[in-house]
N, C-alpha and C positions, 0 to 999 in steps of 0.2 A: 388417512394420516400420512403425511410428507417427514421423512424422517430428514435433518440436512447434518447433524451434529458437524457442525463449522462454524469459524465466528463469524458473528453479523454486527451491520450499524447499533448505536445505542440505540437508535428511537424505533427498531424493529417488533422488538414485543408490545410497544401501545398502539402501535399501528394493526400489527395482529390481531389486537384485543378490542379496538376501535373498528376495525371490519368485521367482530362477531367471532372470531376465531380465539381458539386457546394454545399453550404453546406449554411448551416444557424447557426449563434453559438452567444453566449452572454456572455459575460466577467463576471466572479464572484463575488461578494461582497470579503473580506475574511472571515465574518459570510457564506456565503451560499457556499465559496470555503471550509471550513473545514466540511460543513455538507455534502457535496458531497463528499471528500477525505474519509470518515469514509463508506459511502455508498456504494465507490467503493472497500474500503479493503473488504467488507462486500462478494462485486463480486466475486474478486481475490480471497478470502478462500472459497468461494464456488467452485470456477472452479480450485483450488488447491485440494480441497476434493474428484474431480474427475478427475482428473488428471488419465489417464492411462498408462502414459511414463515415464520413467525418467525426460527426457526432456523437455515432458509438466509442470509435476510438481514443476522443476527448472525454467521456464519462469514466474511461478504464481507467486514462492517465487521473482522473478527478479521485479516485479511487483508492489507487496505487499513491497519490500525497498525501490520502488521509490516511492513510495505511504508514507511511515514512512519518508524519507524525505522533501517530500512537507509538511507533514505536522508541521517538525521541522521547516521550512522556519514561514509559518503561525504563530508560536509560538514563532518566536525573535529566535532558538535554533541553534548554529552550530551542522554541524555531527560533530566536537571537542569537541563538549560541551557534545553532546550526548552519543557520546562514551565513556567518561570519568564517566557517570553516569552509563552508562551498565556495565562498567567494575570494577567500585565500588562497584556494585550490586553483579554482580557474585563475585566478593571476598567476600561480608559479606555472601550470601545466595547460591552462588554457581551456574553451571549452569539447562540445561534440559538433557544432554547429558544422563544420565544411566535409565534416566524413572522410576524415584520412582516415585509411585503413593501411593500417602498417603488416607489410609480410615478412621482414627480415632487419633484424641488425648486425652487422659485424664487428668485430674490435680489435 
């Protein structure tokens, strides 16, 4: 028996149960599903951090958006809605793309 208690994809347990295996799972509050969803990005940037493929490192990031998803669910948010916030952002503050790394401001 593999114990994992952490959240997994929806289609996890038919897949389980379509391989022959059986599984034990508990439906989440949405307090204990958003403390989970933060827990699991937490996974995903770690296994993004070692990531040694292209490949692999693109499955984390595929991960880590359906992870910022559910969470926008949890939060009332469309991805419309979301989108239009990121993309406001990037027009006042711009985006990551050129890798300024700022060390110091003065005033």
């Amino acid at each position: 028996m593999l114990i994992l208690n952490k959240l997994v994809r929806d289609k996890i347990p038919s897949i389980v149960t379509k391989e022959g295996g059986s599984y034990s799972l508990k439906l989440l509050s949405p307090l204990e599903h958003q403390h989970e969803i933060t827990n699991k990005m937490y996974e995903e940037l770690d296994e993004y951090n070692d990531a040694e493929t292209k490949e692999a490192a693109i499955e984390e990031l595929a991960d880590m958006v359906e992870l910022i998803y559910a969470a926008l669910k949890l939060h009332d948010v469309s991805a419309e809605e979301f989108e239009a916030i990121r993309l406001e952002k990037r027009k006042l503050k711009g985006g990551f793309e050129k890798g300024i790394f700022l060390n110091s401001i003065s005033k």
